[in-house]
N, CA, C and O of each residue as an XYZ file, in Angstrom:
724
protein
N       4.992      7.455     19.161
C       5.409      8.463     18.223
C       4.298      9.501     18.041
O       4.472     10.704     18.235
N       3.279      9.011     17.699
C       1.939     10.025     17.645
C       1.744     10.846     19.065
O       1.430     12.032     19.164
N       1.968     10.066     19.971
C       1.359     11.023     21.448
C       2.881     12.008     21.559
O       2.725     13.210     21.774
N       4.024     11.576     21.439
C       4.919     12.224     21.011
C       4.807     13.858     20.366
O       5.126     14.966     20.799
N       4.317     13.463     19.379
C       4.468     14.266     18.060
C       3.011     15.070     18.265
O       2.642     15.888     17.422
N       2.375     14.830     19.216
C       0.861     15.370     19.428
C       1.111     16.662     20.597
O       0.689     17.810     20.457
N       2.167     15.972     22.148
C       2.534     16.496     22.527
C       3.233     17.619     22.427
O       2.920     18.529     23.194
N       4.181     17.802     21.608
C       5.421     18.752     20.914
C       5.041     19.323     19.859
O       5.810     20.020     19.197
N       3.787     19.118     19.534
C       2.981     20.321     18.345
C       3.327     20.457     17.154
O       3.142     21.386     16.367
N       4.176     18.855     16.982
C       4.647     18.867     15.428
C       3.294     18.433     14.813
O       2.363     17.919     15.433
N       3.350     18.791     13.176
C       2.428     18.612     12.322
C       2.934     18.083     11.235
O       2.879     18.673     10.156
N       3.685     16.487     11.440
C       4.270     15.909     10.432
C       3.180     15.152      9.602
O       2.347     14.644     10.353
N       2.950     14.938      8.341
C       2.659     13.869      7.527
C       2.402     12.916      7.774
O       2.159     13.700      8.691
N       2.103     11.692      8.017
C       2.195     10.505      7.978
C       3.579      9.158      7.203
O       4.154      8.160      7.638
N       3.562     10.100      5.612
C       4.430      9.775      5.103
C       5.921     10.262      5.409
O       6.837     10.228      4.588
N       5.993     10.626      6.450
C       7.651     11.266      7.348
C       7.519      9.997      8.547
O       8.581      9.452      8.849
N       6.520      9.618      9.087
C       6.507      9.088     10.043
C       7.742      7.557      9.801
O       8.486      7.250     10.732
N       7.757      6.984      8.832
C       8.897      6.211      8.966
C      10.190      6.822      8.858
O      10.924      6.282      9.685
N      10.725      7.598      8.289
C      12.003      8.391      8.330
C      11.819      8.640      9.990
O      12.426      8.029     10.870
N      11.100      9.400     10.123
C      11.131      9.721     11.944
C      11.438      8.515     12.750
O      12.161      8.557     13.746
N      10.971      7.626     12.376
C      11.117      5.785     13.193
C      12.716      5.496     13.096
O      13.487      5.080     13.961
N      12.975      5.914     11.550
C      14.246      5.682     11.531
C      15.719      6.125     12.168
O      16.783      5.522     12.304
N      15.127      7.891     12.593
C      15.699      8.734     13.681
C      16.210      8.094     14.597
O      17.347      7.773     14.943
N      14.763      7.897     15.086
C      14.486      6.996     16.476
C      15.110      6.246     16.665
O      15.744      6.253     17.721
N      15.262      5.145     15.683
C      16.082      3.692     16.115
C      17.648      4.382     15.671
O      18.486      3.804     16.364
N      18.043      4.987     15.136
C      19.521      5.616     15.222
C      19.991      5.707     16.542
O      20.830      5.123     17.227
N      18.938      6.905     16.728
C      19.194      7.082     18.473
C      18.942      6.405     19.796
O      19.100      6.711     20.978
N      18.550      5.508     19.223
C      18.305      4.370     20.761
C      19.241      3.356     20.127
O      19.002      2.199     20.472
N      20.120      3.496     19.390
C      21.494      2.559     19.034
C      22.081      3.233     19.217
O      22.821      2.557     19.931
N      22.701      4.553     19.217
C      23.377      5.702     19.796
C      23.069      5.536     21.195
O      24.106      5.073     21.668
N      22.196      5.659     22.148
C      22.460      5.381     23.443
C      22.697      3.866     23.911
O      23.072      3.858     25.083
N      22.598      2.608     23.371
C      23.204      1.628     23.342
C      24.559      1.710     23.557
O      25.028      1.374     24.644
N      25.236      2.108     22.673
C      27.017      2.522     21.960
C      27.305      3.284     23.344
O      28.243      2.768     23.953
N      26.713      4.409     24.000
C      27.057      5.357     25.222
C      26.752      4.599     26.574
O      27.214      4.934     27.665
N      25.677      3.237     26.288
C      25.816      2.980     27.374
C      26.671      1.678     27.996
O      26.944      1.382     29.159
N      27.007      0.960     26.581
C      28.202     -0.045     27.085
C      29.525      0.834     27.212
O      30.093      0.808     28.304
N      30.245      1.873     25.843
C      31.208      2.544     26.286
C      31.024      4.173     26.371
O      31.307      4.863     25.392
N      30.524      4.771     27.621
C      30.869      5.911     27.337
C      31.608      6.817     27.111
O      32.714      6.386     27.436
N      31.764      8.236     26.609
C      32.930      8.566     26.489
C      32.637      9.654     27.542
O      31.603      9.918     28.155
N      33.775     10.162     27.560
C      33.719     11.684     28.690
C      32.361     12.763     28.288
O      31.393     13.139     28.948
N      32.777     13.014     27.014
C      31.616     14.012     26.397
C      30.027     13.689     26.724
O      29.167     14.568     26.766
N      29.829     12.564     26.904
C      28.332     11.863     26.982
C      28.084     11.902     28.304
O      27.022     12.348     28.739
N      29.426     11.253     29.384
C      28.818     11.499     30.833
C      28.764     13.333     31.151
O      27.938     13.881     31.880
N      29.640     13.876     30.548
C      29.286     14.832     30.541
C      28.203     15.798     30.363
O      27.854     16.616     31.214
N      27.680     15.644     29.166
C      26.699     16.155     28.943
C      25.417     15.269     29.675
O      24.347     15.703     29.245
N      25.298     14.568     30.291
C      24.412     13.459     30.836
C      24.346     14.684     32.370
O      23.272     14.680     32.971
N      25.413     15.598     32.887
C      25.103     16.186     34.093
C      23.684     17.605     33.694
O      23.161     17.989     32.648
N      23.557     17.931     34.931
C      22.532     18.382     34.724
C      22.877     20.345     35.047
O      23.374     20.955     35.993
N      22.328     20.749     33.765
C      22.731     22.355     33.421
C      22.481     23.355     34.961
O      23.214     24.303     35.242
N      21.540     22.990     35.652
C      20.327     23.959     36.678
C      21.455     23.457     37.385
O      21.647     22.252     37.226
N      22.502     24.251     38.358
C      22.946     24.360     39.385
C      22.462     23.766     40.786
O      22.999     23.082     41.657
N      20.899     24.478     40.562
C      19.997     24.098     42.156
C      19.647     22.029     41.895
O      19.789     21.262     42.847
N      19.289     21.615     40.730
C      19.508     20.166     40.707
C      20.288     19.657     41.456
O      20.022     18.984     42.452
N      21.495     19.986     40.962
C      22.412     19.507     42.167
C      23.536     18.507     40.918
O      23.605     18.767     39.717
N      24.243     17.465     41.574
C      25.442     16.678     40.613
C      24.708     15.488     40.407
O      23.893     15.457     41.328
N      24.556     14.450     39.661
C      24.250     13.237     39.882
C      25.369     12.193     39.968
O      26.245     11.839     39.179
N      25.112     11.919     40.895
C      25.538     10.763     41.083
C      26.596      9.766     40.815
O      26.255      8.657     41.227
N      27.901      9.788     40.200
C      27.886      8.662     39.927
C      28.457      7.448     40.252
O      29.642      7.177     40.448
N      27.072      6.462     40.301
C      27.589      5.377     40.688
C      27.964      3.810     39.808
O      26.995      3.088     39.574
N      28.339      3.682     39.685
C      29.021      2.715     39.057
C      27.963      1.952     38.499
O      27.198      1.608     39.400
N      27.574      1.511     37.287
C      26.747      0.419     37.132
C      27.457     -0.841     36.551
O      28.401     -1.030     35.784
N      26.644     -1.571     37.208
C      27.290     -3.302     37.178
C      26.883     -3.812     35.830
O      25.979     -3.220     35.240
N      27.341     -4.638     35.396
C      27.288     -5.419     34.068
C      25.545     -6.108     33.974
O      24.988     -6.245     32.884
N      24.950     -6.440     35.151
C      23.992     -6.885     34.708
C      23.263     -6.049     34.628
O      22.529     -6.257     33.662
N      22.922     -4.755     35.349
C      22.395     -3.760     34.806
C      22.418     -3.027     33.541
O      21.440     -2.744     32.848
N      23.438     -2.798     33.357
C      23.733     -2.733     31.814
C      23.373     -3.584     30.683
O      22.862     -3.169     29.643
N      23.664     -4.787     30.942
C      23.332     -5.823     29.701
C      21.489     -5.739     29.961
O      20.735     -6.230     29.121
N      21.045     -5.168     31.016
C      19.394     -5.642     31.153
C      18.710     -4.234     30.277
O      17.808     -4.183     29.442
N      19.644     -3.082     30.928
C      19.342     -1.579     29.582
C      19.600     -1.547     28.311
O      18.823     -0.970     27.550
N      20.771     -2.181     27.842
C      21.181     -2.835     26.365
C      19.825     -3.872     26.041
O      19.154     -3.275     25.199
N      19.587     -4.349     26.165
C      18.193     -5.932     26.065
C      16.982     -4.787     25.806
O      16.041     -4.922     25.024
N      17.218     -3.782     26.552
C      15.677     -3.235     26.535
C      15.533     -2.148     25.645
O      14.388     -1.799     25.357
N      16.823     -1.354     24.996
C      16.618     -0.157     24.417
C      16.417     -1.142     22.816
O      15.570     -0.924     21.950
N      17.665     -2.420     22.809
C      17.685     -2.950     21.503
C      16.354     -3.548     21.337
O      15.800     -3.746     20.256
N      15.955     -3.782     22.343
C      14.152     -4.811     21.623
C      13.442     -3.027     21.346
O      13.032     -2.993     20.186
N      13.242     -1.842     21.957
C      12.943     -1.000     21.817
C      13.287     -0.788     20.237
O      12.381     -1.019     19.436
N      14.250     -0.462     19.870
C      15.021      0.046     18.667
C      14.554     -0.983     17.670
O      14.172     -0.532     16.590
N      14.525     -2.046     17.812
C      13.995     -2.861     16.679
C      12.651     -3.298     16.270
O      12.262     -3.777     15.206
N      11.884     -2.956     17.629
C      10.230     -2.650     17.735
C      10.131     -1.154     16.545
O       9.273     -1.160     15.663
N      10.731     -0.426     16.638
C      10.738      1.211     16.400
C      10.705      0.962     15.085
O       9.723      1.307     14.428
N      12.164      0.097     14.301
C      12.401      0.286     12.852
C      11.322     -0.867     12.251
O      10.861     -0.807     11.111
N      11.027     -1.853     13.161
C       9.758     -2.926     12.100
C       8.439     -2.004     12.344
O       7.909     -1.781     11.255
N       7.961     -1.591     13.079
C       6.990     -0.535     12.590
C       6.893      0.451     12.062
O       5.840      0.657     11.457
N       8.056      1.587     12.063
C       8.516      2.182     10.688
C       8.255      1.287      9.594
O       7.262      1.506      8.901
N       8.879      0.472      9.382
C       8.900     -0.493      7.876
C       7.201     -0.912      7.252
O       6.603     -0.904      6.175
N       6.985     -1.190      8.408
C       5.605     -1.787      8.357
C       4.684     -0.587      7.990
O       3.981     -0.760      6.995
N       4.560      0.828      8.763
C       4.267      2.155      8.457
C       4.292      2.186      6.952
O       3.215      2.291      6.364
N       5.447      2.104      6.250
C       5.892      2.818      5.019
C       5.009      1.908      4.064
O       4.512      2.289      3.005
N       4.887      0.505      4.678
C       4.666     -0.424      3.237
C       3.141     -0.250      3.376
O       2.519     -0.348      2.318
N       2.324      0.025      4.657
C       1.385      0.186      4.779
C       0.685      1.764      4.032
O      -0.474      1.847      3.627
N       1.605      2.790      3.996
C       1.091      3.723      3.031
C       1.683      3.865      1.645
O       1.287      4.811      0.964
N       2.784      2.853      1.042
C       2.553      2.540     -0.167
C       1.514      1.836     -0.298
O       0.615      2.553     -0.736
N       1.044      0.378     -0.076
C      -0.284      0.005     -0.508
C      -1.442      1.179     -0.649
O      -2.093      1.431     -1.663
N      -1.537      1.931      0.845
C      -2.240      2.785      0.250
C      -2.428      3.790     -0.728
O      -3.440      4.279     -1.229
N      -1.020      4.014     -0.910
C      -1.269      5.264     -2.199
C      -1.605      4.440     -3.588
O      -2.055      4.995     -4.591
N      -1.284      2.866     -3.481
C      -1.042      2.247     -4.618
C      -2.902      2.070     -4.984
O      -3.362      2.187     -6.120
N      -3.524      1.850     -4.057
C      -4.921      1.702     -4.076
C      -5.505      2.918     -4.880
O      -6.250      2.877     -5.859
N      -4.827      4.345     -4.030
C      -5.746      5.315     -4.475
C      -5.737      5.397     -6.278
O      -6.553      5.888     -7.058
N      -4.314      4.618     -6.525
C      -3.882      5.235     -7.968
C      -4.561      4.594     -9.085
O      -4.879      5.096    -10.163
N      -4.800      2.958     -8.504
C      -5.323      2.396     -8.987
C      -6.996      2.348     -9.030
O      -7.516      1.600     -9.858
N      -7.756      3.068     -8.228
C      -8.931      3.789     -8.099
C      -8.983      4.813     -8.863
O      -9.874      4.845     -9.712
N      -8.243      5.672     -8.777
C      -8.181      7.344    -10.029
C      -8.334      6.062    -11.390
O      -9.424      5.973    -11.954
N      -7.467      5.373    -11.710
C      -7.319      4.765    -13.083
C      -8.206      3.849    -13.688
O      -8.248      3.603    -14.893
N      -9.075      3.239    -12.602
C     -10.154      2.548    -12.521
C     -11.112      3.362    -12.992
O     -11.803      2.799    -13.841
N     -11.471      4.665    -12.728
C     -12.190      5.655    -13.008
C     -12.123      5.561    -14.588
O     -13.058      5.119    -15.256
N     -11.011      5.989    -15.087
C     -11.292      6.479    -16.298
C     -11.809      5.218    -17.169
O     -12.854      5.175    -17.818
N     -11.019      4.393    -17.057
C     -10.767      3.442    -18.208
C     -12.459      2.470    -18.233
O     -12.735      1.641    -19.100
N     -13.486      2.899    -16.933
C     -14.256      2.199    -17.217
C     -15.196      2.911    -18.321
O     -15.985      2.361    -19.089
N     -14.835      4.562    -18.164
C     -15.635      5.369    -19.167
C     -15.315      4.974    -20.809
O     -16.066      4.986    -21.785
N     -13.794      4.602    -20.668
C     -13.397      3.717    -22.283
C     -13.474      3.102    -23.052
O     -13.175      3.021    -24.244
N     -14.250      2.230    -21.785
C     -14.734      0.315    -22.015
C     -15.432      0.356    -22.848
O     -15.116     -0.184    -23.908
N     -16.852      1.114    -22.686
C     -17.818      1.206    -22.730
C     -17.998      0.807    -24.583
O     -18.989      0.188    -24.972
N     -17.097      1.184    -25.381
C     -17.208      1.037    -26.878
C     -17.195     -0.277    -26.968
O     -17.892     -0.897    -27.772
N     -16.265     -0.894    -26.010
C     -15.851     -2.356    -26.258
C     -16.892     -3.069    -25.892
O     -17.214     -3.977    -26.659
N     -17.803     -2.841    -24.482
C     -18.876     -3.722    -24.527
C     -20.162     -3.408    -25.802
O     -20.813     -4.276    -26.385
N     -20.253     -2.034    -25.974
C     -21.414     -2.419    -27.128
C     -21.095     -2.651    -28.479
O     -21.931     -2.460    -29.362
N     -19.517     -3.197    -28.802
C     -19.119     -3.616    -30.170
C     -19.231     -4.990    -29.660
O     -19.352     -5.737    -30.630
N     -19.246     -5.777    -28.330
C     -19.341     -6.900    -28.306
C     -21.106     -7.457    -28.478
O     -21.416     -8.460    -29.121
N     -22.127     -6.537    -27.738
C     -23.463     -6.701    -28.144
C     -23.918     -6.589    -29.262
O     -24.919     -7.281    -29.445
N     -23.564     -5.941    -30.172
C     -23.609     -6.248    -31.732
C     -22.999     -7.049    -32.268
O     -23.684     -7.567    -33.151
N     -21.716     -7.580    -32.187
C     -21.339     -8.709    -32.483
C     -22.237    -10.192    -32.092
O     -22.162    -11.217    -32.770
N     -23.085    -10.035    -30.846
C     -23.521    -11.300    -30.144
C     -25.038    -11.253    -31.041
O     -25.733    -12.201    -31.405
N     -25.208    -10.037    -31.202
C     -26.592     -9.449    -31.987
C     -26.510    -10.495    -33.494
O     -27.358    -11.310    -33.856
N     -25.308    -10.169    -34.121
C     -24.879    -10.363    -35.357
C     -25.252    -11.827    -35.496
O     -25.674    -12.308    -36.547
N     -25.002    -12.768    -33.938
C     -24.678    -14.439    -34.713
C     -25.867    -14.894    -34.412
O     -26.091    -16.022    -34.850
N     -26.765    -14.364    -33.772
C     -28.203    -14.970    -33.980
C     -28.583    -16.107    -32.642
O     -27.958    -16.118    -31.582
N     -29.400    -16.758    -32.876
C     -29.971    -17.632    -32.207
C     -29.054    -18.819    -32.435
O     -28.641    -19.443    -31.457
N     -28.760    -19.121    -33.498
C     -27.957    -20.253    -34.148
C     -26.576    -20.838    -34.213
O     -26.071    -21.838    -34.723
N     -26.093    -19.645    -33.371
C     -24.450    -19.203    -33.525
C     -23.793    -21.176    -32.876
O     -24.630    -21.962    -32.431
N     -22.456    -21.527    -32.969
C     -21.959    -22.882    -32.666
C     -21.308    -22.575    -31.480
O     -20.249    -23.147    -31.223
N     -21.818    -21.695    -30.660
C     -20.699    -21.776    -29.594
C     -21.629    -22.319    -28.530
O     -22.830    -22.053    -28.471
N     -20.902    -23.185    -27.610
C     -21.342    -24.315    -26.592
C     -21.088    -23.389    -25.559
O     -21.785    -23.459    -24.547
N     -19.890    -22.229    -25.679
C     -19.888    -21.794    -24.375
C     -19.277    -20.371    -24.254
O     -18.176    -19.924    -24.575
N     -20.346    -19.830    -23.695
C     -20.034    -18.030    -23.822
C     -18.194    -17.896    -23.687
O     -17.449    -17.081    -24.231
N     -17.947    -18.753    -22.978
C     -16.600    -17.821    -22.821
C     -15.709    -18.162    -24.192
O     -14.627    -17.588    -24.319
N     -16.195    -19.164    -25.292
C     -15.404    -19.224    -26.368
C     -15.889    -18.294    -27.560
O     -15.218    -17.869    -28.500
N     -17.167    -18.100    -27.289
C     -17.602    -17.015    -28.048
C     -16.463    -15.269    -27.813
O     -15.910    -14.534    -28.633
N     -16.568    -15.246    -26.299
C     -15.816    -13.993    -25.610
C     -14.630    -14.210    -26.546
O     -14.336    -13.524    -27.525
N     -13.977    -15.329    -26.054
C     -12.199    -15.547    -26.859
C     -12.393    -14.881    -28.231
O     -11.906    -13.806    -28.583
N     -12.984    -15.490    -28.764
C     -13.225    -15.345    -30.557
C     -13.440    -13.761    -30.172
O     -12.468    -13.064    -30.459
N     -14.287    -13.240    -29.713
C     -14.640    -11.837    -30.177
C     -13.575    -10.811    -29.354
O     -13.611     -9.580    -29.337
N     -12.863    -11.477    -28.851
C     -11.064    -10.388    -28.260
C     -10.006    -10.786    -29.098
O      -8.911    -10.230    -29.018
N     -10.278    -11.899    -30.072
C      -9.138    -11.898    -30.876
C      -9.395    -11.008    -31.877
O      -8.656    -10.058    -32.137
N     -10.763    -11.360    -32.652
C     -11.657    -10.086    -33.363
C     -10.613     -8.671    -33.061
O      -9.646     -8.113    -33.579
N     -11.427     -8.540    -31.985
C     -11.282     -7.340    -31.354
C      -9.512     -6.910    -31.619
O      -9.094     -5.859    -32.106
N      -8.839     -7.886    -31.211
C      -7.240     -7.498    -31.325
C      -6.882     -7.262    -33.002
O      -6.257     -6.341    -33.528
N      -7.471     -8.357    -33.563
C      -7.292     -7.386    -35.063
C      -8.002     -6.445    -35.952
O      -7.629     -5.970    -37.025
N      -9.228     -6.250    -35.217
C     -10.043     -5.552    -36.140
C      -9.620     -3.614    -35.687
O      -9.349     -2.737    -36.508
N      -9.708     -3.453    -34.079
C      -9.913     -2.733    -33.335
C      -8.549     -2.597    -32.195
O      -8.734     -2.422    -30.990
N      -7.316     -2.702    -32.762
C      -6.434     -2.897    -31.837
C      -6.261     -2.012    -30.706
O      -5.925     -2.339    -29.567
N      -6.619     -0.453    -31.298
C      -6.465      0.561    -30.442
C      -7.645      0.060    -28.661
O      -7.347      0.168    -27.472
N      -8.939     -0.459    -29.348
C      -9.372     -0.762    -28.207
C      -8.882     -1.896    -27.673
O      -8.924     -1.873    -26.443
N      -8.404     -2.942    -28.165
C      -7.843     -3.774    -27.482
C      -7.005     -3.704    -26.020
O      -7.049     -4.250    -24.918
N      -6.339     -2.842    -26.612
C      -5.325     -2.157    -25.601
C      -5.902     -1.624    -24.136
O      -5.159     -0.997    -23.380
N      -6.991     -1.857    -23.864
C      -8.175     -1.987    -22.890
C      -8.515     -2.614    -22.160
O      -9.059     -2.383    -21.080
N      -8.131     -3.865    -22.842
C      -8.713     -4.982    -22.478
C      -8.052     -5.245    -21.351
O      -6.836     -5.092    -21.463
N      -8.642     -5.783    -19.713
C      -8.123     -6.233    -18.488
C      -8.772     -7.977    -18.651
O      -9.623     -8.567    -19.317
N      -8.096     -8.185    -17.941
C      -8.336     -9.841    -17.201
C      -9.675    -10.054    -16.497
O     -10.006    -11.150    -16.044
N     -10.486     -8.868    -16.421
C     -12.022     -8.801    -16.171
C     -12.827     -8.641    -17.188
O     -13.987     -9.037    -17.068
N     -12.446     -8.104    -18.259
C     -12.963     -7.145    -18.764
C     -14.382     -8.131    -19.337
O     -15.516     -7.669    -19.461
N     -13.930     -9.750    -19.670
C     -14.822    -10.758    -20.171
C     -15.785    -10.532    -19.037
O     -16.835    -10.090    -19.504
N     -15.826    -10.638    -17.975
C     -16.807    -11.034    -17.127
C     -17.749     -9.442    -17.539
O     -18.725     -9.592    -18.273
N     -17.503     -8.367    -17.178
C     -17.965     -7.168    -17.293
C     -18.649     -6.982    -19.419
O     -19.343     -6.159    -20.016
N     -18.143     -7.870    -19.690
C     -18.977     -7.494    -21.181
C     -20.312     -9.213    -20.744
O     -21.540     -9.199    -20.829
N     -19.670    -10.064    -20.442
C     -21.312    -10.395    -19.972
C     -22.494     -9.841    -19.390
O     -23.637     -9.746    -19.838
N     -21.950     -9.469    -18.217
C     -22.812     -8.772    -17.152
C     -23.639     -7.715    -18.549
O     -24.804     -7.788    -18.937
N     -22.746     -6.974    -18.942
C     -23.540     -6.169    -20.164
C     -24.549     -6.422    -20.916
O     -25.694     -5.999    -21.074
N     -23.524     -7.602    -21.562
C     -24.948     -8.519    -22.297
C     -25.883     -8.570    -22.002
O     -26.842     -8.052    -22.574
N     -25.910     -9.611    -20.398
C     -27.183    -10.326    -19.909
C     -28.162     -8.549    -19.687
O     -29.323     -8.441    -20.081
N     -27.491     -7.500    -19.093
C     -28.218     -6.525    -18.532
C     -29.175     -5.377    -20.069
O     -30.162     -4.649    -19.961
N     -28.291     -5.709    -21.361
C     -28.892     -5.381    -23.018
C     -30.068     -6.346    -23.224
O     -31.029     -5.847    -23.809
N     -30.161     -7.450    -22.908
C     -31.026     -8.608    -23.491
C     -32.037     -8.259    -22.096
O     -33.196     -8.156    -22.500
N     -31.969     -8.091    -20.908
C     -32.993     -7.763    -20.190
C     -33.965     -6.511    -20.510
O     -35.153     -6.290    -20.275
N     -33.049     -5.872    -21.079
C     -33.425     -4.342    -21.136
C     -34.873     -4.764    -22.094
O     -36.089     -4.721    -21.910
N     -33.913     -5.199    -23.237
C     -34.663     -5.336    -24.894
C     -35.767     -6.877    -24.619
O     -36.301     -7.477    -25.552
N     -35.853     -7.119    -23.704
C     -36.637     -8.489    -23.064
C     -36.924     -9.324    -24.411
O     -38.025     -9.506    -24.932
N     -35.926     -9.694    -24.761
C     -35.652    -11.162    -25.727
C     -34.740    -12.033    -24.803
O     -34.094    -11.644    -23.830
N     -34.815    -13.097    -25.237
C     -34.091    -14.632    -24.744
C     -32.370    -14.551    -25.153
O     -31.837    -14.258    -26.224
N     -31.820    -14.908    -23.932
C     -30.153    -14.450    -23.555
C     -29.594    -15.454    -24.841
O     -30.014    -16.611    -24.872
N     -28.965    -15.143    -25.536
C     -28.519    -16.270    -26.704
C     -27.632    -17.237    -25.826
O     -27.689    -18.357    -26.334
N     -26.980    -17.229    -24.906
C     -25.827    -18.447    -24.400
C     -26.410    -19.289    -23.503
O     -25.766    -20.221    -23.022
């Protein structure tokens, strides 16, 4: 399709390229259909316009020839539409990446309140605090967070715990005191 489409000086998209696949396999099931039954119009137009060419031919083709051009256009035609398919899902993922990259962008500039309301909170419980284990401390301070601060809540990802540690540990390095957890 590309050396195709490179050849003939089209300047399609990428995202046309499965609709185009889909062309494709139309028409190599369209010459399937013409070549088990043709009709007059098809052998017809199958002769050749240039006079000096000359007539072709015709000679009769036998059934196994036929069933061996049918075998080969249909594995053709169905090669055509699973890589179309495969094409399309391959540049949804990609657009789905880019979107989710643009959105990744912002929301980490958002965070940012949420991790240093969580370093003051960790500030707040001291050396002494009862938690055995950072991540129940985390729980407690996103439920906090869901009622104190709902608007930021609404922020909150399925990472977001790991990324307010990393914070932590990288505040307590900064300020070189001993990591409370």
């Amino acid at each position: 399709m590309k050396a195709y489409l490179t050849y003939a000086e089209h300047d399609h998209p990428m995202e046309e390229w499965p609709a185009l696949l889909g062309v494709l396999t139309l028409s190599l099931s369209g010459e399937i259909i013409n070549l088990l039954w043709p009709s007059e119009a098809y052998l017809e137009w199958l002769k050749p316009t240039n006079p000096e060419l000359g007539v072709i031919p015709e000679t009769p083709m036998t059934d196994e020839d036929r069933a061996s051009r049918v075998r080969g256009l249909a594995a053709l035609a169905v090669r055509a539409s699973s890589f179309g398919e495969a094409l399309s899902l391959s540049l949804d993922e990609v657009k789905r990446r880019e979107k989710n990259q643009r959105n990744a962008k912002r929301t980490h500039q958002s965070k940012q309140p949420i991790y240093d309301l969580y370093i003051d909170w960790v500030d707040a419980l001291g050396t002494n605090h009862t938690y055995r284990y950072q991540s129940h401390a985390e729980a407690d301070f996103l439920k906090w967070l869901e009622r104190e601060r709902p608007n930021l809540f609404k922020l909150v990802a399925s990472r977001t715990p790991e990324s307010m540690r990393r914070k932590l540990k990288q505040h307590y390095a900064q300020i070189d005191a001993p990591y409370p957890f």
